[in-house]
C-alpha positions as CSV (number, residue, x, y, z in Angstrom):
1,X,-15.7,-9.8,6.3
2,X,-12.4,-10.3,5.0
3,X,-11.3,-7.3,2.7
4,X,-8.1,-6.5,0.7
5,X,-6.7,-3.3,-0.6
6,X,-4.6,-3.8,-4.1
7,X,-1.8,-1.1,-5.3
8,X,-1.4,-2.8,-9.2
9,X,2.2,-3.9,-7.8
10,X,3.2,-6.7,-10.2
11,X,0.0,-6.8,-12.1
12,X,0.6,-6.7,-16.1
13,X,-0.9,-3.5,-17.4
14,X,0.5,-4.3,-21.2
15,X,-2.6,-5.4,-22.5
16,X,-6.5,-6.5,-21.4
17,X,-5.8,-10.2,-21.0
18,X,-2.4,-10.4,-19.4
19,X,-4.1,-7.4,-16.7
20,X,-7.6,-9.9,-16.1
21,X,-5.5,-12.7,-15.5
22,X,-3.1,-11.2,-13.4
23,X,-5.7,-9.3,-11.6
24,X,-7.5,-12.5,-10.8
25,X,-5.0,-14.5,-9.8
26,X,-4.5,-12.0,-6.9
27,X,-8.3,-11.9,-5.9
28,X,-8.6,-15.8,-6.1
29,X,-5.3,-15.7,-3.9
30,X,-6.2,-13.0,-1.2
31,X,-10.0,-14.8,-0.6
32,X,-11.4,-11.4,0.0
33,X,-15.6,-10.4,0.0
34,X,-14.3,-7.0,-1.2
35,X,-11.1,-5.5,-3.0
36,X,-10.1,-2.3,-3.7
37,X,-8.3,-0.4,-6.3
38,X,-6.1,2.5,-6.4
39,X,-6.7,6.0,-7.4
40,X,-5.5,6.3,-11.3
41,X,-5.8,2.3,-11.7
42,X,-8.0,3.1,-15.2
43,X,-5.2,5.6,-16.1
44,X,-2.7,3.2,-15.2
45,X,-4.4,0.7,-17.8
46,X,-5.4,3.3,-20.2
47,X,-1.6,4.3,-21.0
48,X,-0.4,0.2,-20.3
49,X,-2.7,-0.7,-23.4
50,X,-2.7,1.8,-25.7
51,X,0.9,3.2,-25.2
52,X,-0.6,6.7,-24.8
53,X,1.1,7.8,-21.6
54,X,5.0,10.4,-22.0
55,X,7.2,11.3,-19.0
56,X,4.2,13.9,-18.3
57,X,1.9,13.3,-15.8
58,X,-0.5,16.5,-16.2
59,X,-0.3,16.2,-20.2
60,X,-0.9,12.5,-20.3
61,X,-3.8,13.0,-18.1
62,X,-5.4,15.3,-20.4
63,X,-5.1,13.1,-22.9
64,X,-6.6,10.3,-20.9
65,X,-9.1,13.0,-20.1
66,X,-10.3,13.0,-24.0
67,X,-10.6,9.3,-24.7
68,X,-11.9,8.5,-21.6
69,X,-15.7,8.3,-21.9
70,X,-15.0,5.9,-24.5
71,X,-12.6,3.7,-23.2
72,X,-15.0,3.3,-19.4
73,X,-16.9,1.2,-21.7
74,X,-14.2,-1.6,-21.7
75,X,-12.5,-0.6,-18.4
76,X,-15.8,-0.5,-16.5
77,X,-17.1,-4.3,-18.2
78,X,-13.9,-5.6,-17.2
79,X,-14.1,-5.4,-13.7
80,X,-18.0,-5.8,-13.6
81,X,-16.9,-9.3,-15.8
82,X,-14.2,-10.0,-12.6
83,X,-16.5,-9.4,-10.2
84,X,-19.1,-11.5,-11.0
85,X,-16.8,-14.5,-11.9
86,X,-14.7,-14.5,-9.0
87,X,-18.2,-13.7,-6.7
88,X,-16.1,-10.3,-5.1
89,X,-17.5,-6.6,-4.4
90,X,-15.2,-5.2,-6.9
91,X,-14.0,-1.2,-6.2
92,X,-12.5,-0.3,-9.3
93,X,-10.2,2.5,-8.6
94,X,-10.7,6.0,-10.0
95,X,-11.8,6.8,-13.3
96,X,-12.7,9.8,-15.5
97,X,-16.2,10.7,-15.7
98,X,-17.6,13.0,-18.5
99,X,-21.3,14.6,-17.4
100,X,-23.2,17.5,-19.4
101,X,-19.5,18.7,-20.4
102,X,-17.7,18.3,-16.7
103,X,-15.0,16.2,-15.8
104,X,-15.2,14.3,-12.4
105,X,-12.7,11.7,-10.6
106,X,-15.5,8.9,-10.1
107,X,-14.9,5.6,-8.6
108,X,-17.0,2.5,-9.8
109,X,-17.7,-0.6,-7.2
110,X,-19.7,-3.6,-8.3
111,X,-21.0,-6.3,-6.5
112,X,-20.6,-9.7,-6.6
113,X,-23.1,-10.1,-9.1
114,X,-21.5,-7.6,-11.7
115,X,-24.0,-5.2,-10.9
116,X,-23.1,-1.5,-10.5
117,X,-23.6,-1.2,-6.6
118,X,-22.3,2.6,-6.4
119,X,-20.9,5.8,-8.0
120,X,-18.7,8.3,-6.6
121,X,-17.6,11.2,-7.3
122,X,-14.6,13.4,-5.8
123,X,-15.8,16.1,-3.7
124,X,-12.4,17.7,-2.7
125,X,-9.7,18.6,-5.7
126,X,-6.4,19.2,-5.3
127,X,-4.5,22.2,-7.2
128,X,-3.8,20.6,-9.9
129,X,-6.9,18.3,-10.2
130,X,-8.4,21.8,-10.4
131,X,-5.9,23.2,-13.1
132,X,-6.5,20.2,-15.2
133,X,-10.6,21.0,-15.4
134,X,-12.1,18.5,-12.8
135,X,-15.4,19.8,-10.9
136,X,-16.2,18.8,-7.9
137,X,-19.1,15.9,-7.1
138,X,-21.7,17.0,-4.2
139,X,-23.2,14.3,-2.7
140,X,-22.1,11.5,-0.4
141,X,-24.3,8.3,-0.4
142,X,-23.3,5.0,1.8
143,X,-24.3,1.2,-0.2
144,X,-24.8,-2.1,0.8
145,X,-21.0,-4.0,0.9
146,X,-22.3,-7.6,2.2
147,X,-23.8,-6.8,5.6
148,X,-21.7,-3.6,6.4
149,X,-23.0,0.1,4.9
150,X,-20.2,1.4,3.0
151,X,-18.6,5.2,1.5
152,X,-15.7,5.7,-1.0
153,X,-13.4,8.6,0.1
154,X,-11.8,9.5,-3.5
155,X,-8.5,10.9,-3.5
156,X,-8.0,13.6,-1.7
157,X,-11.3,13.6,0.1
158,X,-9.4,11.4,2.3
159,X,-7.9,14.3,3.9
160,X,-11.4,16.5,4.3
161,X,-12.6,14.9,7.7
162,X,-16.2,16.7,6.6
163,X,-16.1,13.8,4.2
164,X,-15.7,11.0,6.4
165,X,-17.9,12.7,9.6
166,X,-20.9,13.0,6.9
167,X,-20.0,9.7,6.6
168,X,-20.2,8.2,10.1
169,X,-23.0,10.6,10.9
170,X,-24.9,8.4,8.2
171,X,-24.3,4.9,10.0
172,X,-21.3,4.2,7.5
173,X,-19.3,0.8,9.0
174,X,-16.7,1.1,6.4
175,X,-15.3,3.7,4.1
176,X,-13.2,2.8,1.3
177,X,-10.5,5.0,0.2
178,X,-9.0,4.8,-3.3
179,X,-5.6,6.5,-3.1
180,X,-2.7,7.5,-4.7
181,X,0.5,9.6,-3.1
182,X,3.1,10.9,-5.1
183,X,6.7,9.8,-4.5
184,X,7.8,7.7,-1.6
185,X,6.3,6.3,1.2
186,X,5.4,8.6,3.5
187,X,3.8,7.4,6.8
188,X,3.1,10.7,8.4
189,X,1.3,12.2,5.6
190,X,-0.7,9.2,4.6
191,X,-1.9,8.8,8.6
192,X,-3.1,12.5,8.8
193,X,-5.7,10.8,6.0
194,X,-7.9,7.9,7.0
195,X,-6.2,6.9,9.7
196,X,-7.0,9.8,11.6
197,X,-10.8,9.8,10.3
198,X,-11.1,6.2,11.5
199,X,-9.6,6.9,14.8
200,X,-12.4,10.0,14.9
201,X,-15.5,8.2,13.2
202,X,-14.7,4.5,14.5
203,X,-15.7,3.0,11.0
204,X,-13.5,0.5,8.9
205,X,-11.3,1.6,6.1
206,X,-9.9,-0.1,3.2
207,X,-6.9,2.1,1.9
208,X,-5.9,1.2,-1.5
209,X,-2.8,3.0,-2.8
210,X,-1.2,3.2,-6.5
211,X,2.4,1.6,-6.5
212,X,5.3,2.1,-9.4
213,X,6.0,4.8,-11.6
214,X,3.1,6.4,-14.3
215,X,3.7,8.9,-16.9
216,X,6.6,10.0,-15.1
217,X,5.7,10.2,-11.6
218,X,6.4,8.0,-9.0
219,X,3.6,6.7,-6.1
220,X,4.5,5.1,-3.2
221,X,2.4,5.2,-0.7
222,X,1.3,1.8,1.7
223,X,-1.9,-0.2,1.4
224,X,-3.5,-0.8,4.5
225,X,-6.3,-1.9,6.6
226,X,-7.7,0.2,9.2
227,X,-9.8,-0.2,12.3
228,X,-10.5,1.8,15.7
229,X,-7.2,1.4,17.6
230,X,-9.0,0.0,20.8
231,X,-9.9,-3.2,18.6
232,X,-6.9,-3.1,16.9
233,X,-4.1,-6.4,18.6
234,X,-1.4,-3.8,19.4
235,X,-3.4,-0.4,19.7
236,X,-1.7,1.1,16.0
237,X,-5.5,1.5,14.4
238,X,-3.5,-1.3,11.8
239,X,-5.3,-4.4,11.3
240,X,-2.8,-4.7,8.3
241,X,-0.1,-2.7,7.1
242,X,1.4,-4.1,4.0
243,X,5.0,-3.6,2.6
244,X,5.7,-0.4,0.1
245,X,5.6,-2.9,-3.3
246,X,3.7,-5.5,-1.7
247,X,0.6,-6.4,-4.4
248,X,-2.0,-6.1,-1.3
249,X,-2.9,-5.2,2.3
250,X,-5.5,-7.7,3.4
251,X,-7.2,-8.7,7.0
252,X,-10.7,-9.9,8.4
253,X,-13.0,-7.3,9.9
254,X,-14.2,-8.4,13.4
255,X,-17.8,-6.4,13.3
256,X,-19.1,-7.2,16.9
257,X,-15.5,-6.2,18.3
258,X,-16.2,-3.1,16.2
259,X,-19.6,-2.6,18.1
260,X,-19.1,-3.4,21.4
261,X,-16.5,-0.1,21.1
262,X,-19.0,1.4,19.8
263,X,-21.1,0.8,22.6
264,X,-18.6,1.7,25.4
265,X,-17.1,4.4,23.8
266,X,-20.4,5.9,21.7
267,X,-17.7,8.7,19.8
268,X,-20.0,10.6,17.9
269,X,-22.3,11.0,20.6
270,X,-20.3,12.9,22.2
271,X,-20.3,15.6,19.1
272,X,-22.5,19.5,19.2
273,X,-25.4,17.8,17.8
274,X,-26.5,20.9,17.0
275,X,-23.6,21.4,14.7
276,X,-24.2,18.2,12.8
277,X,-28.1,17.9,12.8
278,X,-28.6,18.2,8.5
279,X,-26.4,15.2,8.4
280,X,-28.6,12.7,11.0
């Protein structure tokens, strides 16, 4: 399966039309089954469009926050329109969900046929996800991504390796993480994320990370695609490792490479079962 991860670099967020064209353009180029969004890519929009967004990133949120069950209606028929055209699992970045009065971080994915193919919410908040109302989602459910089962990792659930074991311990081949790290790039700090939960779980990951300044804060952090090191050409865990600015990361999964490590090396049999046995 040939994947890309997409950081908004150079796409036109000024208005709907110039962002679907752009937006295509870079799937039709990159040929991937599935493509990934960045954490804050409806936010991103959201203040492109409507000139909401200031030089604040908590108190443009907020607002975002208030108009945003509303404006999911366009966002979310967008990419479920690009999706079905261009024939792509779509994973439309994070959004803001509104449920019985709680705000979530929720990321969207549909499949080639439009259709809504999973939901996700954040389980993990950061400080000031927390200060800014978010709750917290509680489940973690894998879907069908072509023939490999899939998770999201939202955020900074990237950095809870609960997250990603629960994961694996499912049968998860892939996990997709929709990112978004503030200021420049930072290699360390981004590989203590999925990196290090591939390297312990032995899954796929698609890591799709926000580039370029938003209501006043900067995000630099690299798109990437990320396999087991042992089936990895040079042993990094990189299958690809694009450029800070570069408009995607994108590679080819080699699945039976994937499972014949799995096979010699069996990683999570070599866990406490009894530690993990709710999650098998």
């Amino acid at each position: 399966m040939r994947v890309a991860a997409l950081s908004l670099a150079g796409i036109d967020t000024g208005s709907l039309a110039r962002y679907r064209q752009d937006l295509s353009s870079l799937l039709k180029h990159e040929q991937a089954a599935l493509a990934v969004l960045p954490a804050h890519a409806a936010l991103k929009l959201y203040c492109g469009t409507s000139g909401q967004g200031d030089s604040d990133f908590s108190s443009s949120f907020l607002k975002f926050m208030e108009k945003a069950q509303a404006w999911n209606d366009t966002y979310l028929n967008l990419h479920a329109e690009l999706a079905r055209n261009l024939q792509v699992n779509l994973v439309a970045g994070t959004t803001v969900e509104e449920c019985g009065g709680l705000f979530y971080q929720t990321v969207y994915c549909f499949g080639p046929g439009g259709d809504l193919c999973a939901a996700q919410r954040q389980t993990h908040l950061s400080r000031e996800e927390r200060l800014l109302g978010f709750s917290r989602g509680e489940d973690l459910v894998l879907f069908d991504c072509g023939s490999l089962k899939a998770g999201i990792a939202s955020g900074t659930d990237a950095y809870h390796p609960e997250v990603s074991r629960i994961f694996a311990l499912q049968g998860a081949d892939l996990v997709i993480h929709t990112g978004a790290l503030p200021g420049a790039a930072n290699c360390r700090r981004q590989a203590a994320g999925m990196w290090a939960q591939v390297q312990q779980n032995h899954f796929w990951a698609v890591e799709a990370q926000l580039y370029g300044d938003l209501c006043g804060r900067f995000f630099g952090g690299e798109c990437c695609i990320i396999g087991p090191c042992e089936v990895t050409a040079d042993l990094s865990g990189f299958l690809c490792r694009a450029a800070v600015s570069s408009p995607a990361a994108t590679a080819e999964l080699d699945e039976a490479a994937r499972q014949r490590l799995r096979h010699t090396y069996p990683i999570l049999s070599l866990l406490n079962p009894e530690a993990y046995e709710a999650w098998h």
